[in-house]
BABAPA-257358 format. One line per 8 residues: their letters; for each residue x, y, z of C-alpha. Coordinates in Angstrom, 1 decimal, always signed. Example, Ala and Ser with C-alpha at 12.3 -4.5 7.8 and 13.67 -1.06 7.14 Angstrom:
AS	+12.3,-4.5,+7.8; +13.7,-1.1,+7.1 $
This chain:
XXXXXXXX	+0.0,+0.0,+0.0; +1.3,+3.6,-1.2; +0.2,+6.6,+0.9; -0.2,+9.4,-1.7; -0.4,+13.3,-0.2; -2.3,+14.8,-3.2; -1.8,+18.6,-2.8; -4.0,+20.7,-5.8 $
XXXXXXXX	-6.6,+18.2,-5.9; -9.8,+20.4,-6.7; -8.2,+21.8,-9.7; -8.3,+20.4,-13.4; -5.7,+18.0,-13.3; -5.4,+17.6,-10.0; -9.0,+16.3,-9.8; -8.0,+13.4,-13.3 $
XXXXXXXX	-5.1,+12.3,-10.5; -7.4,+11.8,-7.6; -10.3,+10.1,-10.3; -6.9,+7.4,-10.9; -6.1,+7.3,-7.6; -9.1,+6.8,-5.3; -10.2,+3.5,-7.0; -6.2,+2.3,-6.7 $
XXXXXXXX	-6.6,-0.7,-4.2; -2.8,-0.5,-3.6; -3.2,+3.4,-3.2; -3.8,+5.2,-0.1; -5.1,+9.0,-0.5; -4.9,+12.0,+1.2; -5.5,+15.3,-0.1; -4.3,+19.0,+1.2 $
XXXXXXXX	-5.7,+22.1,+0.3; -8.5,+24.6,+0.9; -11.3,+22.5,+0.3; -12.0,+18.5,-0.2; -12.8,+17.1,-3.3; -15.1,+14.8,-1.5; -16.8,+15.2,+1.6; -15.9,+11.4,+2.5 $
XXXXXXXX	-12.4,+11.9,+1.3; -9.6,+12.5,+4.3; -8.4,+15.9,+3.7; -5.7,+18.5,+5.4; -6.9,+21.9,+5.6; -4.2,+24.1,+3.7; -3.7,+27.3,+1.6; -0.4,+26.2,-0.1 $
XXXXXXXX	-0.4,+30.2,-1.6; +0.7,+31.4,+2.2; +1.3,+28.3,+4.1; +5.4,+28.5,+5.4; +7.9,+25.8,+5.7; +7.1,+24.9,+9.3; +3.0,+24.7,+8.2; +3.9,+22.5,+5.3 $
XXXXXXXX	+6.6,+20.0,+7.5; +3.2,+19.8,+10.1; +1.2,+18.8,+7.2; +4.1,+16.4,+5.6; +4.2,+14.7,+9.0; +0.3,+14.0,+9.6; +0.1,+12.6,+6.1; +3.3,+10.4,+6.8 $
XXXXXXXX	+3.3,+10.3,+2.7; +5.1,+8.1,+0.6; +4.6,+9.9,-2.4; +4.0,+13.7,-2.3; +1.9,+15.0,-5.8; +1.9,+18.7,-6.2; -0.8,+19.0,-8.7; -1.1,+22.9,-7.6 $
XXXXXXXX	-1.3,+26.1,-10.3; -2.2,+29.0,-10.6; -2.5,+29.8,-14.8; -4.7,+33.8,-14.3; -4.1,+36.5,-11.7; -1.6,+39.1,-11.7; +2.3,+38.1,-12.3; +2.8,+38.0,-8.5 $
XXXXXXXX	-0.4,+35.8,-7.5; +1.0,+33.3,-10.0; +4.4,+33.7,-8.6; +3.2,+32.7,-4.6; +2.0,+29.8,-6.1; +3.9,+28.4,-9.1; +7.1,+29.2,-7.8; +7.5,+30.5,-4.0 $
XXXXXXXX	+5.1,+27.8,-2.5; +7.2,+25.0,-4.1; +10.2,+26.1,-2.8; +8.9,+26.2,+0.2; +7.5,+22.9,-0.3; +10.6,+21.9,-1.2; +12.0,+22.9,+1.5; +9.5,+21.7,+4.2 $
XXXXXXXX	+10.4,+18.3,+2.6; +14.4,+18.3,+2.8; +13.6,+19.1,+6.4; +11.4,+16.5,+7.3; +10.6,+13.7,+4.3; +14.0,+14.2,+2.1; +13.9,+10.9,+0.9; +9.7,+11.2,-0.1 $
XXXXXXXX	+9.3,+11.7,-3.6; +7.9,+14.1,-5.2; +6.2,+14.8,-8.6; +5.3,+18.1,-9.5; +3.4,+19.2,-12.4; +4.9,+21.7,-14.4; +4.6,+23.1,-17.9; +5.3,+23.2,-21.3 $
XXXXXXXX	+4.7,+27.1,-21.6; +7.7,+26.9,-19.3; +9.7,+26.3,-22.9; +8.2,+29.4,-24.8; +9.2,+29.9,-28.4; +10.2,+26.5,-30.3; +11.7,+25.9,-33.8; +8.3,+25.2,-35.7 $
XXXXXXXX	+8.6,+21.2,-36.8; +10.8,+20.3,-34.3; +9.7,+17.8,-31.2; +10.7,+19.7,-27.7; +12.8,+17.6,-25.7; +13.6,+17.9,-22.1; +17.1,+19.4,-23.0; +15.3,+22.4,-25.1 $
XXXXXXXX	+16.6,+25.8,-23.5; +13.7,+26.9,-21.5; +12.6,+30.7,-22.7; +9.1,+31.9,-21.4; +7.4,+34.4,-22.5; +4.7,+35.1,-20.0; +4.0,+35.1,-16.8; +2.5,+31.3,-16.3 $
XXXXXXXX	+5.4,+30.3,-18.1; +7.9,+32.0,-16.3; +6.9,+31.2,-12.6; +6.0,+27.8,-14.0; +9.6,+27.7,-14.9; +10.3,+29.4,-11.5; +9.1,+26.3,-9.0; +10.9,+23.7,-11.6 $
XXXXXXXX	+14.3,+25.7,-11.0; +14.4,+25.9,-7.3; +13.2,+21.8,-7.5; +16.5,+21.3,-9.3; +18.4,+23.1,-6.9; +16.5,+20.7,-4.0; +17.4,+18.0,-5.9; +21.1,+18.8,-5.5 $
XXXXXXXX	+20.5,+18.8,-1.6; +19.1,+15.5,-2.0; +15.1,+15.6,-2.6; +14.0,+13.0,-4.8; +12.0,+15.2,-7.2; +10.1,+14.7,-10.5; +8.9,+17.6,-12.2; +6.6,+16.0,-14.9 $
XXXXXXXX	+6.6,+19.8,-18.2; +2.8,+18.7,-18.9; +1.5,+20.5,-22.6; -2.0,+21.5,-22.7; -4.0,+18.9,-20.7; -7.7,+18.5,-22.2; -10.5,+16.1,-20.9; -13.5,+16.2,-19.3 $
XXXXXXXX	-13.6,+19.4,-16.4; -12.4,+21.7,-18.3; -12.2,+24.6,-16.8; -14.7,+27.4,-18.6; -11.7,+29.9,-18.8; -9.3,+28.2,-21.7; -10.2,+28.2,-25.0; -11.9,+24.8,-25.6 $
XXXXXXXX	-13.3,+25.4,-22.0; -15.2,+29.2,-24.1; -16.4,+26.9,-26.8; -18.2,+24.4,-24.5; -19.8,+26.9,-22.7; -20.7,+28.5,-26.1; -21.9,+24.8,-27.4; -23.7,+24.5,-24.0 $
XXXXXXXX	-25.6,+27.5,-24.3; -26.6,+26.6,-27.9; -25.2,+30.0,-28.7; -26.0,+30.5,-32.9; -22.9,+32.0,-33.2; -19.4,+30.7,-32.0; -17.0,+33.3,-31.5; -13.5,+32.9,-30.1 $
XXXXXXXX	-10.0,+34.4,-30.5; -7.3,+33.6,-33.0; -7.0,+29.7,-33.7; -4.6,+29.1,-36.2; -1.8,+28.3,-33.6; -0.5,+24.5,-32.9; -0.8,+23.1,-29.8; +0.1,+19.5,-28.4 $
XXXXXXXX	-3.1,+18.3,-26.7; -3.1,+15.4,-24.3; -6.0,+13.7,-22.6; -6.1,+14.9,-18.8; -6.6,+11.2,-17.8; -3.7,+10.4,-19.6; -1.7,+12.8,-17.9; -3.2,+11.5,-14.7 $
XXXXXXXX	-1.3,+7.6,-15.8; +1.6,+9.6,-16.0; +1.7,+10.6,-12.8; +1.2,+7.7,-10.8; +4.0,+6.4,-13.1; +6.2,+8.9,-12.3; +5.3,+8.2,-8.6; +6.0,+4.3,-8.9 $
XXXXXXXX	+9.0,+4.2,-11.3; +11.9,+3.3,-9.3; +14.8,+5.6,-10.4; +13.2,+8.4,-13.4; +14.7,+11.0,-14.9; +14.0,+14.6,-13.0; +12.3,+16.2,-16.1; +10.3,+14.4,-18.3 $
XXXXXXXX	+7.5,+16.0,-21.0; +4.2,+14.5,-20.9; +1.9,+15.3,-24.1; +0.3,+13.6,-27.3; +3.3,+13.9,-29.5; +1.6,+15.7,-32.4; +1.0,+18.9,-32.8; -2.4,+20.4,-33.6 $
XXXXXXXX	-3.9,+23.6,-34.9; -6.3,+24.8,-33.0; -8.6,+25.5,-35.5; -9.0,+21.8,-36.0; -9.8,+21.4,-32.0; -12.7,+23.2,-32.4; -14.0,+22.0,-35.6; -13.8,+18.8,-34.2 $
XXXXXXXX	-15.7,+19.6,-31.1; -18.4,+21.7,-33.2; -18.7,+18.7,-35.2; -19.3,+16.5,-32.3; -21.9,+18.8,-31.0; -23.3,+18.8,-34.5; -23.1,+22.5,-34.4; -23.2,+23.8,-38.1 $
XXXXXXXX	-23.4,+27.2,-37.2; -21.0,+30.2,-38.4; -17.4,+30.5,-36.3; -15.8,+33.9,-36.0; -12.6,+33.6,-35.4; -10.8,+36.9,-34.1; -7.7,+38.3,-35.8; -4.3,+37.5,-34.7 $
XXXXXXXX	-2.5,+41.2,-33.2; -0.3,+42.3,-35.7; +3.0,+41.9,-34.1; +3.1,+37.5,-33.4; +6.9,+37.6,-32.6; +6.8,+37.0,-29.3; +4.0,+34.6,-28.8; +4.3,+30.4,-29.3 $
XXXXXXXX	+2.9,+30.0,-32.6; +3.8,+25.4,-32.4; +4.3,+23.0,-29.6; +4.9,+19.1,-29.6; +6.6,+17.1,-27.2; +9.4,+14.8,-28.0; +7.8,+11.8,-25.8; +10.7,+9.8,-25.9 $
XXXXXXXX	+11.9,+9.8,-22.1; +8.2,+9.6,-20.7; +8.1,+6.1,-23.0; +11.5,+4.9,-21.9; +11.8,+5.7,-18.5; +7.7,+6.0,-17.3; +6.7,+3.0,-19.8; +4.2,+5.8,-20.7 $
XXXXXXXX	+2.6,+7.0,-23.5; -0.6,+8.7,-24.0; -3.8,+5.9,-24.9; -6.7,+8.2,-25.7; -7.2,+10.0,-29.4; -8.0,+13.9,-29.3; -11.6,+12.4,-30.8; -12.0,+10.2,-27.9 $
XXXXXXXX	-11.7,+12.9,-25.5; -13.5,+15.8,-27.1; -16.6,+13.1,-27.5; -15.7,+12.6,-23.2; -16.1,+16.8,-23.0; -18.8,+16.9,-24.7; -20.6,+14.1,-23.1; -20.5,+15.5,-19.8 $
XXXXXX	-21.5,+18.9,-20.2; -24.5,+18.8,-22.9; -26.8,+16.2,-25.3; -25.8,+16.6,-29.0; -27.7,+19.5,-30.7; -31.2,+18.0,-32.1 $
């Protein structure tokens, strides 16, 4: 039996890793945060945002984890609210952990916007300079750093560069999360923002596998990407979804600004650590998932 500390679980992703683990018989789960998942679920009261290292060791010490999953983000908010959480509570987490549970592992979700601009084409690997160009990306890129620096004082931590996670839960702020809402609300008329932008999207559940692989492989690589492997434009996300929904309505698509140059225009992740050292590799096809969104939130258009 594994005892899992599941920190971030009411959140997108973090709710796909709980889905995986609950039913585990050989798991054990515990989650930490501001609010349960479930009201039957054992659960730590904790505000990772402002908790300090002495809070956290508390917390690490009532779990008694074997595995620690930091499935925490925050992706809007100002620059400085995404910094307390993407970056400042982890090293704090980190630090709680080389204090009291140094030889606990970790795996931490980060992100590929942590990369930023990529050669259009080209697979990112793990060993791709890392250049942000907002502020997700760059606090994102914030927590992995002071992990490697833990890692040198002996944590053993995972930091799993996730690309753009899709599935059911959603949440109504990203893009695909707009159109549902849009579907749901059997608007006449779907209007979103640019799409012509390629994006490596990966089945939330999938990502979920990847984590409790990450948490069970004996001795993995630090950074490993975790995506679909192909890239895809955005514009054929949505058509796909609209033709799920058997929406046949007009799209409006917004025009790109006029100056691009410092945006990610492609994304796909080189896969190939994830499938040697994780024995992962995503299962679902971006059909079988937008069908799964669609499903939950609305009947198909009459």
């Amino acid at each position: 039996m594994t005892r899992y500390l599941l920190l971030g679980a009411s959140g997108f992703l973090g709710r796909h890793v709980w889905d995986r683990l609950v039913t585990d018989p050989e798991a054990r789960l515990l989650t930490a945060g501001r609010r349960p998942v479930d009201s039957g679920q054992a659960h730590l009261r904790l505000d990772l945002a402002t908790a300090g290292v002495r809070e956290l060791g508390d917390v690490l010490a009532a779990a008694n984890p074997d595995v620690v999953i930091n499935a925490a983000g925050m992706v809007g908010g100002t620059p400085a609210e995404q910094a307390a959480v993407n970056t400042t509570a982890v090293g704090r987490l980190a630090e709680a952990m080389l204090r009291t549970r140094p030889t606990t592992r970790l795996v931490h979700i980060g992100s590929a916007a942590e990369y930023g601009r990529v050669r259009t084409g080209i697979a990112v690997a793990e060993d791709t300079p890392a250049h942000p160009v907002a502020a997700y990306g760059v606090t994102k890129l914030g927590g992995t750093q002071l992990l490697r620096l833990a890692r040198v004082a002996g944590l053993d931590a995972v930091v799993l560069r996730v690309f753009n996670p899709v599935g059911p839960g959603i949440p109504e702020g990203s893009l695909l999360g707009r159109l549902v809402r849009q579907l749901r609300d059997r608007e006449p008329e779907i209007r979103l923002g640019p799409l012509g932008d390629h994006r490596d999207f990966v089945d939330a559940r999938d990502v979920a596998n990847a984590v409790v692989a990450a948490a069970r492989v004996s001795t993995p690589r630090w950074l490993i990407n975790v995506g679909s492997g192909r890239a895809t434009q955005v514009r054929e996300l949505v058509r796909a979804l609209l033709s799920i929904a058997g929406h046949d309505g007009p799209l409006h698509e917004a025009e790109p600004p006029p100056d691009r140059s410092a945006l990610v225009s492609w994304q796909a992740a080189d896969l190939t650590v994830a499938r040697r050292v994780l024995g992962w590799r995503p299962t679902r096809t971006l059909t079988t998932t937008l069908t799964d969104v669609w499903r939950e939130v609305a009947c198909p258009f009459p």
